[in-house]
N, C-alpha and C positions, 0 to 999 in steps of 0.2 A: 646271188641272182640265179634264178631258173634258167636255165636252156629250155626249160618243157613249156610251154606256155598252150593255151588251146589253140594260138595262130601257129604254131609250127608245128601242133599235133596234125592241122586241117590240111596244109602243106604237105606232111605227110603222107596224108591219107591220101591225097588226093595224084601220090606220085610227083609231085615236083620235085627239084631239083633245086636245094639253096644253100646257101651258108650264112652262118648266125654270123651278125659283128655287136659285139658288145662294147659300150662307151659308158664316162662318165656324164651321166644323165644331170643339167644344171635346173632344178628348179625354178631358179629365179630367170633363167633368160627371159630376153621377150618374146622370139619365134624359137619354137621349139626343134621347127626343119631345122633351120641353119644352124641352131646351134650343133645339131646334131651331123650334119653333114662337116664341121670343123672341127667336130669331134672325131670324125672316123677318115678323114682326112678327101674327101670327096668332095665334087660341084655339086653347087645347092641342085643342078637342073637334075641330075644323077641319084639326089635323094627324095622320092616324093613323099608327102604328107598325106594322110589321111584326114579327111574332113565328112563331119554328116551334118547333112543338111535335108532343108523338108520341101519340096515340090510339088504344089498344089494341096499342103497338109498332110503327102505320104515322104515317108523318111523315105533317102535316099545317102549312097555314101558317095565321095568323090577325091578321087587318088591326083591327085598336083604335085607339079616341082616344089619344093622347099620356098625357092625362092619366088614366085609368084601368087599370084591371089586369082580368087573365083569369079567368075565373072557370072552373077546371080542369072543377068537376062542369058547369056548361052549356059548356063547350065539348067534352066528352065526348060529352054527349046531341046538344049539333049536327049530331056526325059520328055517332049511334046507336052509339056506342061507352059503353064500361061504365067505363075511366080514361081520363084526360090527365095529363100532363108535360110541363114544357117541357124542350127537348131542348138539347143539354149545346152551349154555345158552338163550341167545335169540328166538332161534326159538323154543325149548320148552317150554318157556310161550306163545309163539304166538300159537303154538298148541296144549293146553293143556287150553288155558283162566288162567293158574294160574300162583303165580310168583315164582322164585326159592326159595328154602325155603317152599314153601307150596305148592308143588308140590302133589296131589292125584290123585291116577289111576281112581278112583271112581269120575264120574259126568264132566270130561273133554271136552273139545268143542267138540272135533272130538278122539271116539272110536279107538282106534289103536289093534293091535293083543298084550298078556301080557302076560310075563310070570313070575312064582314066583319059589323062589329057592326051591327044593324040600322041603331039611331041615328044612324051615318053617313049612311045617306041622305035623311034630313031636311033636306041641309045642298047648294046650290046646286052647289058646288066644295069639295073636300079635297085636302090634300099628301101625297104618299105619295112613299117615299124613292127618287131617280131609281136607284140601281144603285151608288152613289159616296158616298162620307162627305161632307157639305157641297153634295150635290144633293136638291130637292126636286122634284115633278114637280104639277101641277095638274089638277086634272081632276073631272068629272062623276062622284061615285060609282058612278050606272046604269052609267056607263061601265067602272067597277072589276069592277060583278058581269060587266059583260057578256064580257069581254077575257078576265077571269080562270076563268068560268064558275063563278063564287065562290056562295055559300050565303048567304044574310044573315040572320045572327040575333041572340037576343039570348046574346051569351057573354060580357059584361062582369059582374064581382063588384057 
């Protein structure tokens, strides 16, 4: 496995502050947060997931707890948008350069507007997926809005 991925190059670059945590990545689970959060030995609220989704037909990305789901209607209104959909597996590895499973907001082909759940930043440090199936990345959430010039609200169901 890589340590270099383009999401820790972007991290990087961008001066942040993190550390990799590397796990055995299970293909077969069902949710891949949690799996992943019981993998590195953390609370699912502690690990967020990456999800893209499309609002009003423009992509959009959206950083949640592991253990929770999107709430389309507030994640619409986050972006002042009228619908959300999550966008179809495919065309978010095509827009993003990465494959599902190792989906990172950080170092993606093409920059989309993001938002993270508020309640994340309550929380000292969270894991957010390095770029790679089986990397985690650690880090200060202020640090997530700041890098990613993310939105923070509340769009969890």
């Amino acid at each position: 496995m890589s340590k270099t991925t383009r999401a820790t190059q972007a991290l990087a670059k961008a001066g942040v502050s993190f550390t990799l945590h590397i796990y055995d990545y299970d293909p077969n689970a069902d949710r891949v947060g949690l799996q992943a959060a019981e993998a590195i030995g953390e609370h699912p609220s502690r690990v967020l997931k990456t999800l893209m989704a499309e609002v009003d037909g423009k992509p959009v990305c959206v950083i949640v707890p592991s253990d929770r789901e999107v709430s389309m209607k507030k994640l619409a209104s986050a972006f002042k948008g009228k619908s959300a959909a999550m966008m179809k597996p495919a065309d978010a590895e095509r827009l993003t350069g990465f494959v599902v499973g190792g989906i990172s907001p950080f170092g993606q082909k093409k920059q989309v507007p993001t938002a993270i759940e508020e309640e994340a930043l309550v929380h000292e440090a969270v894991y957010i997926n390095g770029g790679q199936r089986g990397l985690q990345v650690r880090l200060a959430p202020r640090d997530v809005v700041a890098a990613l010039k993310a939105i923070a609200a509340p769009v969890i169901a």
